[in-house]
N, C-alpha and C positions, 0 to 999 in steps of 0.2 A: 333228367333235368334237376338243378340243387334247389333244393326247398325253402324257400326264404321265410325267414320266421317273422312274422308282425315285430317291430319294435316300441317301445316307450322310453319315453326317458322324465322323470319329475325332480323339477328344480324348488317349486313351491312350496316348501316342506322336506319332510324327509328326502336326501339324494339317491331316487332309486335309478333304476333302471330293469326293463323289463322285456326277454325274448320270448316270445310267443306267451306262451302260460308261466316260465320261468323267472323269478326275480333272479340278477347277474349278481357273483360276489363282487365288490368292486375296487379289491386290492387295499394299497397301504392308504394312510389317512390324506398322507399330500396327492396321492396319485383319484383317490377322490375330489381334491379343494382343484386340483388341474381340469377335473372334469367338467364341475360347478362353474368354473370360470367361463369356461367355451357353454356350457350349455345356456349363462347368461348372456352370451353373445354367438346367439347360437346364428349360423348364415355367415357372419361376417367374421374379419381377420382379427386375430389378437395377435400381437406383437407378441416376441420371445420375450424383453424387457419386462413388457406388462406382467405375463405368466410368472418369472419369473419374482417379481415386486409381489404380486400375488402370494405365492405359497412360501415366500422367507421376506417377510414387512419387517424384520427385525437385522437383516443381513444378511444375503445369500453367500455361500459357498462358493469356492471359485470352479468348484464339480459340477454347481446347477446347471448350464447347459446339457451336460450329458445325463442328469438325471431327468431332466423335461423329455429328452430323446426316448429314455427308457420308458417312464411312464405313457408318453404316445402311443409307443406299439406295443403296451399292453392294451393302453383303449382303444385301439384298432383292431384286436382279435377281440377284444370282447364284444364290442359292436357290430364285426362281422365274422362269425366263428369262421372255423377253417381258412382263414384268411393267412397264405403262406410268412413265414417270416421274414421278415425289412418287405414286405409288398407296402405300397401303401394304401389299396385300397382306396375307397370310394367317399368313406365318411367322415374322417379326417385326415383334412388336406393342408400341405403344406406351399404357403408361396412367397414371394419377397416380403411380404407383407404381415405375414406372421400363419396362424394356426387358425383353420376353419374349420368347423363342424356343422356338414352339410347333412338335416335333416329337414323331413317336411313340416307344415305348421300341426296336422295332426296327429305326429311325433311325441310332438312338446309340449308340455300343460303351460310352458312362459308363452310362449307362440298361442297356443289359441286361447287363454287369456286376452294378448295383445289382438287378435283377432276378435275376439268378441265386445271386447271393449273399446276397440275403432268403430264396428258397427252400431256399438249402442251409440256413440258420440253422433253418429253423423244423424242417427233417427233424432238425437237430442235437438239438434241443427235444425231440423228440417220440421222442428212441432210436433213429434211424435211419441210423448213421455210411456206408454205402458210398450211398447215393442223395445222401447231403449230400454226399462226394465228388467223385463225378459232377458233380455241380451248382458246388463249388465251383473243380474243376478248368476247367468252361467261361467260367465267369467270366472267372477268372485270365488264361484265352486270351484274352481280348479285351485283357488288356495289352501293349503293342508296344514301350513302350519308354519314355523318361521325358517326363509328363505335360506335351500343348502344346508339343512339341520344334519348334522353327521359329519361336519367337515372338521378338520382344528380348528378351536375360537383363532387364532392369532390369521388366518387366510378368510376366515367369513369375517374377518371387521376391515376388511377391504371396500373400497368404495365402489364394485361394480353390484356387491351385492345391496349396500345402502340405499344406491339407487333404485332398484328395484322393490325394494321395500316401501321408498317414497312415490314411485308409481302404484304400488297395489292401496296406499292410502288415500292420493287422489281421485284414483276410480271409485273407494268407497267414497265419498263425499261426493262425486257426482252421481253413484248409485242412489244415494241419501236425499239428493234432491230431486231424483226422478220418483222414488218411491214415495217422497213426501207430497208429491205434485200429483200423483194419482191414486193416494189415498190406501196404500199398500206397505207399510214399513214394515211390517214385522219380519216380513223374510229378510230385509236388511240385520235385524237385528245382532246373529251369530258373527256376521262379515264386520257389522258395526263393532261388536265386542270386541273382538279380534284385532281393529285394526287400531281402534283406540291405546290396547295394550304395545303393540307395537311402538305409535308416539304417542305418550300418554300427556304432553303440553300442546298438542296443536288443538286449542282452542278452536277453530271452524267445525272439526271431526266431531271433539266433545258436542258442539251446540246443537248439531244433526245426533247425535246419539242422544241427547235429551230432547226433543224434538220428537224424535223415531218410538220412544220409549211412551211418552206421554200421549201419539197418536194412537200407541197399541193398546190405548189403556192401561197402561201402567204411572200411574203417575206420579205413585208412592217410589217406586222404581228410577223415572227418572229424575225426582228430586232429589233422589239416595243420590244419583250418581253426580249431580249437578257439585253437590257437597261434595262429595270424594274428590273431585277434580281441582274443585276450592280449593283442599287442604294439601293438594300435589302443587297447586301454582305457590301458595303461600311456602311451603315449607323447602322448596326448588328454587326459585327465582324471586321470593320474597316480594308478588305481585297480586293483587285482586284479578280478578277476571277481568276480560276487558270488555268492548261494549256487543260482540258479537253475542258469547257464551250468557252475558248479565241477561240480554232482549231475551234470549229463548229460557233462560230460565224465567222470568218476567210472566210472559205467556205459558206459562205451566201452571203459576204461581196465581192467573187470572182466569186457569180454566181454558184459555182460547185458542188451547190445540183441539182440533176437533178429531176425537175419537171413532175412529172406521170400527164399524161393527165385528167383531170377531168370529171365525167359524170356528165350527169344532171341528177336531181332527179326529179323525181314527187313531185310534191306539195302535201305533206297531208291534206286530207280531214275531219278533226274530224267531229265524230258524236257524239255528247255529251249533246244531250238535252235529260233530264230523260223521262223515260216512260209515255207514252200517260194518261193523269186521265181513271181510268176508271168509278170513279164516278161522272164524267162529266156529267149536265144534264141542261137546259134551254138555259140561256142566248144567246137568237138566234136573237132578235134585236142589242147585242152588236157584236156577230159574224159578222153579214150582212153591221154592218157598218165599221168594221176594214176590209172588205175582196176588199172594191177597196183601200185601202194603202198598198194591200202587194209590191206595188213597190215605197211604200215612202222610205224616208232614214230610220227615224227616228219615233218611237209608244212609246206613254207613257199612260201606264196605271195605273189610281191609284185609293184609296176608302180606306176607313177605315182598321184595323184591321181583320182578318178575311173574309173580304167582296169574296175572293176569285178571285185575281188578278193573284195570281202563277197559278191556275188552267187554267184561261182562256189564260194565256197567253202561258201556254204550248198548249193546246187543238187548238190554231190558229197556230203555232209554228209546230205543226207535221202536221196542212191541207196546211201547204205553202213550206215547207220543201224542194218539188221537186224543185223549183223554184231556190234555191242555193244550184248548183252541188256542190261546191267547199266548205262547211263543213257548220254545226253548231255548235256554241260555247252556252254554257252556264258557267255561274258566278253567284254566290250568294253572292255580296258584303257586304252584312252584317249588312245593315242600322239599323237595328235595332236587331242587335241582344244583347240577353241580358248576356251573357255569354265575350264579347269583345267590341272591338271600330269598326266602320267602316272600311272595305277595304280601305285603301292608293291607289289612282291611279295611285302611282308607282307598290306596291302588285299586283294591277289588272293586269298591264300590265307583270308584271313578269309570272304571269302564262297561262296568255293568250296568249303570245309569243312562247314558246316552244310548244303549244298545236298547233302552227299553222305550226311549223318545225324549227324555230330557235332553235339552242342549247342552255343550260343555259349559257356557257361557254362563248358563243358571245354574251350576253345580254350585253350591256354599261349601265355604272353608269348615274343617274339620270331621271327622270322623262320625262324630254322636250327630250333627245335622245330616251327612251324607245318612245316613245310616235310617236317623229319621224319615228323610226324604223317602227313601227306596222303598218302605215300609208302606208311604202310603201309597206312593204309584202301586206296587203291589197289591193294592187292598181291591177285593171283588173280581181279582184277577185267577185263570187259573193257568197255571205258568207252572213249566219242569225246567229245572235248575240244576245242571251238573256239575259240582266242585269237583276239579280233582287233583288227584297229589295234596292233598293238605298234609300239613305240617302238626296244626298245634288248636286243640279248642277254641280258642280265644283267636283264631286268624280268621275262621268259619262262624264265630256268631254272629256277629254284624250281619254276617250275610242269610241269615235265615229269616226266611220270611214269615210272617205274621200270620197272611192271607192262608183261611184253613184250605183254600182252594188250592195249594202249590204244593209240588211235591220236590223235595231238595235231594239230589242222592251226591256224597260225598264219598271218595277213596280215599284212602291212606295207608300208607304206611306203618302206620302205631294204632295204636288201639283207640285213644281218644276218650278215656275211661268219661271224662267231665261234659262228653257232646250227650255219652249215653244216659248218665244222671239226668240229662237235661230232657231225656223222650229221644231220642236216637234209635231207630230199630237195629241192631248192629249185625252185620253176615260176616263173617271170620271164613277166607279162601284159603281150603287145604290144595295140596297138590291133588290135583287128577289122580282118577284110578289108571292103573295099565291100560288098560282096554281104551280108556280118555285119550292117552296120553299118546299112547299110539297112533290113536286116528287123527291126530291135531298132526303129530309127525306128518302122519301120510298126507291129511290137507295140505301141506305145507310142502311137501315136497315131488307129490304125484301119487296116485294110487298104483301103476305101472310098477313104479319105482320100490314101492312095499311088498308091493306079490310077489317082485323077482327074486325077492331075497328078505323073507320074513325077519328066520334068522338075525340078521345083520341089524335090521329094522330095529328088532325089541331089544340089542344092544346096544344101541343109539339111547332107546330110551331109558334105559339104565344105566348108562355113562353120564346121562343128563340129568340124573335123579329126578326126571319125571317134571321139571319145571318147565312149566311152558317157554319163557323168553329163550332158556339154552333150547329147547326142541324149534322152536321157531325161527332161531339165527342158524341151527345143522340144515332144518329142510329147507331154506332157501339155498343154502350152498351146495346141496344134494342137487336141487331144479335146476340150480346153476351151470355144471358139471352135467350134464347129460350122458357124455361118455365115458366116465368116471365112473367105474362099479362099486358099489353100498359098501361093499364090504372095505374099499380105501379108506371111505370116510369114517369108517370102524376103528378101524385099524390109527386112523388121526387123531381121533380123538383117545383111541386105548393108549397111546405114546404120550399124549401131553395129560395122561394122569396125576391126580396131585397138582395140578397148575390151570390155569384158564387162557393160556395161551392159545387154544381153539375157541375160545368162549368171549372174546375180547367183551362185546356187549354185557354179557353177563357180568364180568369184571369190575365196568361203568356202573351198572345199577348198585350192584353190592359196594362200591367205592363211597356213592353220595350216599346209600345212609349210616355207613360205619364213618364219614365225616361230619353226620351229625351228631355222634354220639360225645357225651361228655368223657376224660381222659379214663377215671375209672373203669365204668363200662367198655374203654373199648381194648382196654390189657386185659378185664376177663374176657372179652369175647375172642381173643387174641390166643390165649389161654386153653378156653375151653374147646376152640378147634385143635389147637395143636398138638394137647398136651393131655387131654384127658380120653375117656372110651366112648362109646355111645350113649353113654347117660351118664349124668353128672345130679346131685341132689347138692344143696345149698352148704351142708358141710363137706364136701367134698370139694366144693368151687372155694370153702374158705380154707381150707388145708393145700387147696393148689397156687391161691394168689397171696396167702399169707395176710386175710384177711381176718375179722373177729365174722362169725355166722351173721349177725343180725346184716352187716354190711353187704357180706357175699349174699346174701337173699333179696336185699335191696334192690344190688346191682341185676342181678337176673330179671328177677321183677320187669325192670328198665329194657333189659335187652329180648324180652318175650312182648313187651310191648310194643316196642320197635319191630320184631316180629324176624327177629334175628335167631329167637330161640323159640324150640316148642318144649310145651310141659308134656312130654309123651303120656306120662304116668303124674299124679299127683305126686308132687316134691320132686320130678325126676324131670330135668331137660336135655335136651338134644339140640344139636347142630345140622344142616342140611349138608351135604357131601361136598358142594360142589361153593359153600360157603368155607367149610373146614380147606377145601384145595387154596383160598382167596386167603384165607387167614395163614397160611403156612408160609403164601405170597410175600405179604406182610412181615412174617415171623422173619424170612432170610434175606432179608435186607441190611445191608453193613448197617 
């Protein structure tokens, strides 16, 4: 029998979709804004016309039929995998009438929205303000954020999506007056935020958000916002408030919202550091010496590409974990990522704030108040906080915390010389010993698999110069292969010698951060694999790049920090093997 995957689909927010535990990729930008359409009229027919006014509001193409055709039975195999080609399947159907997308209501975060938000109407009907609440507050959850977000701006400023936008505003404003009626607004509050930003001149929504704000006891809060709105009507439409928005400011103003007594919340606890390695295997001198800091502030560990710093520093991260009741965060800033720019330490703290219970809503504009904020949420807390992939001291302080109760461990790439001035306990990862490096192989690829053929084994691990990421990408491809004997995979990688051709990932890692480097630095590191022996000393790097010493010493400096070069010997650096094969990559390029 074929196994049917649970589906989702969310139009609320981001356009995702989702087969069982999998989020779907969801093709080209128009072949998403095509989806958006149907999933806002999810049940019923959309005309070719419509779809098509839809995704070219500027002009269609005399092709766009045929491109609608195309796109459909792409989202008909992605909605029902294995789904033959031209079949048309169950979920989107075609009829005189146009294009339907037959899903049920708890499919669709629009659907059961509009589901919950009928229900709360009719409790509303019927004298029943706190069940209509309940219901209206669930709804409201299902909104993520601004409707179809991912699509091209020129297909989402179509009006089936505005529509929709102007029902989720509605509902807040009846959610607003159910909540105000039983004395409950603060859970309004986020959906209130939200929806104000959405239309920020529909004066009804404003007066319930000042309303909402001043029952929660914030007064100072809703008078702030009373004014802000003032100064959007005056400077927009060159209008005073009118009598709706004036009356509820009035009653702020006279004290006569009555303020519901507040409860206190617990503090949430995130638990967000990914799953334990499970092919975690050696590095027990480097364990033994991070395990008396687990009551430092501050652990910075760094090493090369690859060297296997996210591993270790998860694998210490879940033995110390008990230690701070009050959450773990993790963040992957991005340093080098090669797909973007580094996390912004405002970015950082925007998401690291709401993970800790602050709403987005109450985030303050800039940097030095986020920064403050997080500081004192933090304070009396004892919280483990894992940065990783930094980039650059100044991306990571923001983020460190105050509270002598947390412990912060950072990876990087570079050394971070200005974290460590700052109290940084700093662990510098060499490569594994043989014996390491080996049993990480054999974790990786079967212990079977290593007996048969030791031999073959401990030439793997010296074709990989003993870096974890290349041993880690050969034994998955060893597990892979079953039938394949050790010795072919020997023999694969002895052939693409000098190249990373066998190594692709490896090639990726060392690509971003030789794109981070400045142009000097990255001609001598260019250089120094291609063209020199296994040690190089600072006049030798300035007689090879035709550099003055002070300069060639500079740059090394730069590229040992980056962690691109080791000081084998005092004044003397080296290159990793399998760096020198990337750099010669590089070198024979027209």
């Amino acid at each position: 029998m074929e196994h049917v995957h649970s589906l989702r689909l969310e139009v609320l927010g981001p356009l995702r979709v989702t087969l069982g535990e999998s989020e779907s990729d969801l093709g080209f930008p128009q072949q998403r804004a095509l989806l958006a359409v149907l999933l806002v009229r999810a049940g019923r027919p959309v005309p070719l016309g419509e779809i098509v006014a839809a995704l070219w509001p500027e002009g269609a193409p005399a092709s766009a039929p045929n491109v609608v055709r195309r796109y459909v039975g792409s989202l008909r195999r992605l909605l029902e995998p294995g789904l033959p080609p031209r079949a048309p399947g169950r979920r989107l159907t075609r009829g005189a009438d146009g294009y339907r997308l037959e899903v049920a209501e708890d499919e669709v975060d629009l659907l059961r929205f509009r589901g919950l938000a009928g229900q709360a109407k009719r409790e509303v009907a019927t004298g029943r303000p706190k069940p209509a609440l309940r219901h209206f507050v669930a709804a409201l959850d299902e909104w993520r954020g601004p409707v179809a977000a991912g699509i091209p701006a020129p297909a989402r400023g179509h009006a089936v999506f505005a529509e929709v936008e102007r029902e989720l505003v509605r509902t807040t404003v009846m959610a607003a007056d159910a909540a105000l009626l039983c004395g409950s607004p603060e859970q309004l509050l986020p959906h209130l935020g939200r929806a104000t930003g959405l239309d920020p001149l529909n004066e009804s929504l404003h007066a319930r958000n000042v309303l909402a704000l001043a029952a929660s006891g914030r007064q100072a809060e809703a008078l702030a916002a009373y004014e802000s709105v003032r100064r959007v009507l005056a400077r927009e439409l060159g209008v005073a408030p009118g009598a709706e928005l004036t009356a509820a400011h009035t009653r702020v103003l006279r004290q006569e919202v009555r303020s519901a007594p507040r409860k206190k919340e617990a503090l949430p606890r995130p638990g967000q550091l990914p799953p334990l390695p499970v092919d975690f295997t050696g590095r027990r001198a480097e364990l033994d010496s991070l395990r008396p800091t687990a009551d430092s502030s501050t652990v910075l560990l760094t090493g090369m590409p690859g060297i296997g710093k996210t591993t270790l520093a998860l694998r210490w991260a879940h033995e110390v974990a008990e230690r701070y009741p009050d959450g773990r965060l993790h963040l992957n800033l991005r340093g080098f990522d090669p797909l973007g720019a580094p996390l912004t330490p405002e970015a950082a703290l925007r998401v690291l704030l709401p993970a800790l219970g602050v709403p987005e809503h109450r985030l303050p504009r800039g940097q030095d108040a986020l920064a403050g904020l997080y500081r004192t949420v933090l304070s009396g807390r004892r919280t483990l906080l894992l940065l990783d992939d930094a980039f650059a001291t100044e991306q990571v302080r923001a983020l460190l915390p105050a509270s002598p109760g947390c412990l912060t461990v950072i990876t990087s790439r570079r050394g971070l010389p200005g974290l460590v001035a700052a109290g940084a306990r700093p662990l510098r990862l060499d490569l594994p010993s043989g014996t390491d490096a080996l049993a990480l192989l054999t974790r990786h690829m079967g212990r079977h698999r290593s007996a048969a053929d030791t031999p073959a084994a401990e030439e793997i691990v010296a074709l990989c110069g003993r870096l974890p990421l290349a041993l880690a990408v050969v034994g998955a491809r060893v597990a892979g292969r079953p039938g394949s004997p050790l010795a072919a995979v020997t023999a694969e990688l002895r052939r693409s010698r000098g190249s990373l051709d066998a190594l692709t990932e490896v090639r990726a890692a060392f690509a971003s951060s030789y794109g981070r480097l400045p142009d000097d630095a990255a001609r001598l590191l260019r250089l120094i694999c291609v063209r020199s022996g296994p040690d190089l000393t600072a006049h030798g790097a300035a007689a090879l790049a035709d550099l003055p010493v002070r300069t060639a010493r500079r740059l090394l400096d730069e590229l040992a920090d980056a962690h691109l070069v080791t000081e084998s010997a005092p004044g003397c650096y080296t290159a990793h093997p399998l760096l020198r094969a990337f750099a010669a990559e590089l070198d024979s390029r027209p």
